[in-house]
VEXPA-377423 format. One record per residue (C-alpha): residue in one letter; chain; x, y, z. Coordinates in nm, 2 decimals. Example, Ala and Ser with C-alpha at 12.3 -4.5 7.8 and 13.67 -1.06 7.14 Angstrom:
2
(node A,A,(1.23,-0.45,0.78))
(node S,A,(1.37,-0.11,0.71))
***
This chain:
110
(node X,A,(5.78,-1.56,-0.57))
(node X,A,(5.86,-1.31,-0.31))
(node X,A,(5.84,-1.01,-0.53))
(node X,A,(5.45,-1.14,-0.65))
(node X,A,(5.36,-1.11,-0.25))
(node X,A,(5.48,-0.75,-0.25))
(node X,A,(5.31,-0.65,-0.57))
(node X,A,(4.99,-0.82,-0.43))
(node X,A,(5.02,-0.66,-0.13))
(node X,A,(5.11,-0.33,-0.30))
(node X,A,(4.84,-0.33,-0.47))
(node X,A,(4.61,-0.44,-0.19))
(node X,A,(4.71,-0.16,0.05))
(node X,A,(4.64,0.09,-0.24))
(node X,A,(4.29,-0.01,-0.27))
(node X,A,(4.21,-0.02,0.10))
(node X,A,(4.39,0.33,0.15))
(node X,A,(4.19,0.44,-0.10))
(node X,A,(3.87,0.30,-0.02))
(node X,A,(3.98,0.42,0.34))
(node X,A,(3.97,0.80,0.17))
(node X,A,(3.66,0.80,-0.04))
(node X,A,(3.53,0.68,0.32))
(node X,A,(3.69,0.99,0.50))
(node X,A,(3.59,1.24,0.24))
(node X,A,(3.23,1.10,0.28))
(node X,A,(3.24,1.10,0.62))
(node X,A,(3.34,1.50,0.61))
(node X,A,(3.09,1.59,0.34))
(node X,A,(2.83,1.49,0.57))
(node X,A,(2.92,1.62,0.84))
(node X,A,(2.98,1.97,0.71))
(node X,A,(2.57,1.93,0.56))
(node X,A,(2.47,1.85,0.88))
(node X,A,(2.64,2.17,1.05))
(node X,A,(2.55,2.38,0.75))
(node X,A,(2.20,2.29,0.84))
(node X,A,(2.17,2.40,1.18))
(node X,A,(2.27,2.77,1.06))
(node X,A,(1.99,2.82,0.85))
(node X,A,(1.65,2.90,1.01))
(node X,A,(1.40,2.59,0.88))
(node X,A,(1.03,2.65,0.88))
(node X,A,(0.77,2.36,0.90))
(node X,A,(0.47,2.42,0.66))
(node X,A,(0.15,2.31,0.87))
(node X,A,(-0.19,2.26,0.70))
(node X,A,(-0.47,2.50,0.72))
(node X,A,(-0.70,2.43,1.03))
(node X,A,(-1.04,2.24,0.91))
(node X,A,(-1.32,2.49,0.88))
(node X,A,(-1.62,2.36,1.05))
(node X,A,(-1.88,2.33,0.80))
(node X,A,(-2.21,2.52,0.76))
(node X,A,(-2.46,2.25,0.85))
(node X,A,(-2.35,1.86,0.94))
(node X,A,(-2.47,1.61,0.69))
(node X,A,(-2.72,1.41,0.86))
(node X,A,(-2.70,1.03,0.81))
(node X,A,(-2.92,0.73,0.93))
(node X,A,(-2.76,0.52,1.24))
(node X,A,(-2.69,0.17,1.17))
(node X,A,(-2.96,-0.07,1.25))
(node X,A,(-2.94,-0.23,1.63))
(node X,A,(-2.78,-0.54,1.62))
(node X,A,(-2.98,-0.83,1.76))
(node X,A,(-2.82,-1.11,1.97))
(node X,A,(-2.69,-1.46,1.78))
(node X,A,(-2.87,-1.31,1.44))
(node X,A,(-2.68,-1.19,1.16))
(node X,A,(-2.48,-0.86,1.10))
(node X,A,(-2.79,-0.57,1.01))
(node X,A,(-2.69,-0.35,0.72))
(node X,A,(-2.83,0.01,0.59))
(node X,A,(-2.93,0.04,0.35))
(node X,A,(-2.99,-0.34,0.30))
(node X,A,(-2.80,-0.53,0.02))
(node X,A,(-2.93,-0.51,-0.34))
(node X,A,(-2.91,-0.90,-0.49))
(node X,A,(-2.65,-0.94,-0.75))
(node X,A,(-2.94,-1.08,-0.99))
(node X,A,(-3.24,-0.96,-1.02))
(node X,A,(-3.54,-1.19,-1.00))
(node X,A,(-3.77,-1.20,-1.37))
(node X,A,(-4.04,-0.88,-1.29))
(node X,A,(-3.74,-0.67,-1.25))
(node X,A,(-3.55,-0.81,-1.56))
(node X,A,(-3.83,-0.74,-1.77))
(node X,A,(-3.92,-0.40,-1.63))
(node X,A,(-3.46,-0.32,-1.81))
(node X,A,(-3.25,-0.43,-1.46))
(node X,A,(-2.95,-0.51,-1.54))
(node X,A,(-2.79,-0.81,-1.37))
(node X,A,(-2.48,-0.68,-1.16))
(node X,A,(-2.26,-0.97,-1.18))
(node X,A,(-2.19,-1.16,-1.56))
(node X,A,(-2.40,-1.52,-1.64))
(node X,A,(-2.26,-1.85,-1.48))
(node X,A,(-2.04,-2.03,-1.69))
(node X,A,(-2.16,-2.33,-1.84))
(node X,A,(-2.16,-2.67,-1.67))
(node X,A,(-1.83,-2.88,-1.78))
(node X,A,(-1.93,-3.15,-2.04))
(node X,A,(-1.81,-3.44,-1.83))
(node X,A,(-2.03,-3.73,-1.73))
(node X,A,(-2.17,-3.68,-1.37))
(node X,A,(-1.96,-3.88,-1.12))
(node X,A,(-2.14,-4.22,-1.02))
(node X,A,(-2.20,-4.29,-0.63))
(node X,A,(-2.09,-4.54,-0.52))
***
């Protein structure tokens, strides 16, 4: 019994030493990048300064917002369905039909 403690603990100690090496080598390996690294002159690429352009693109201002009213948009929203004129004159509707109503009977009040 006392000789299966020693092999176990052979065998034990031979994995932490070399666990304990692989550790040391990595250890020295980076260490020896990092050094290396501090020889070699390193140059930071910066991106070109923005060229101002010719002329500024003029845009409208937002409309003033107006106390307890709702949020003003420009240009104002377009609806998501057009009404019958514009149908007729070839709009296209923006979002697909409604679905269909469900086939259930309609829920009795009580």
């Amino acid at each position: 019994m006392a000789a299966d403690n020693i092999k176990r603990i052979r065998g034990d100690i031979l994995i932490a030493s070399v666990l304990v090496m692989t550790g040391v080598v990595l250890i020295s390996l980076s260490l020896r990048e990092i050094g290396s690294a501090g020889r070699e002159p390193q140059l930071a690429q910066a991106t070109q300064p923005m060229q101002p352009s010719s002329e500024p693109q003029k845009t409208a201002p937002p409309a003033e917002s107006k106390p307890g009213g709702d949020r003003p948009t420009t240009p104002a929203p377009e609806p998501a369905r057009p009404d019958a004129d514009a149908q007729k004159a070839g709009a296209k509707p923006v979002l697909p039909p409604a679905p269909a109503e469900k086939t259930a009977p309609p829920i009795k009040q009580k």
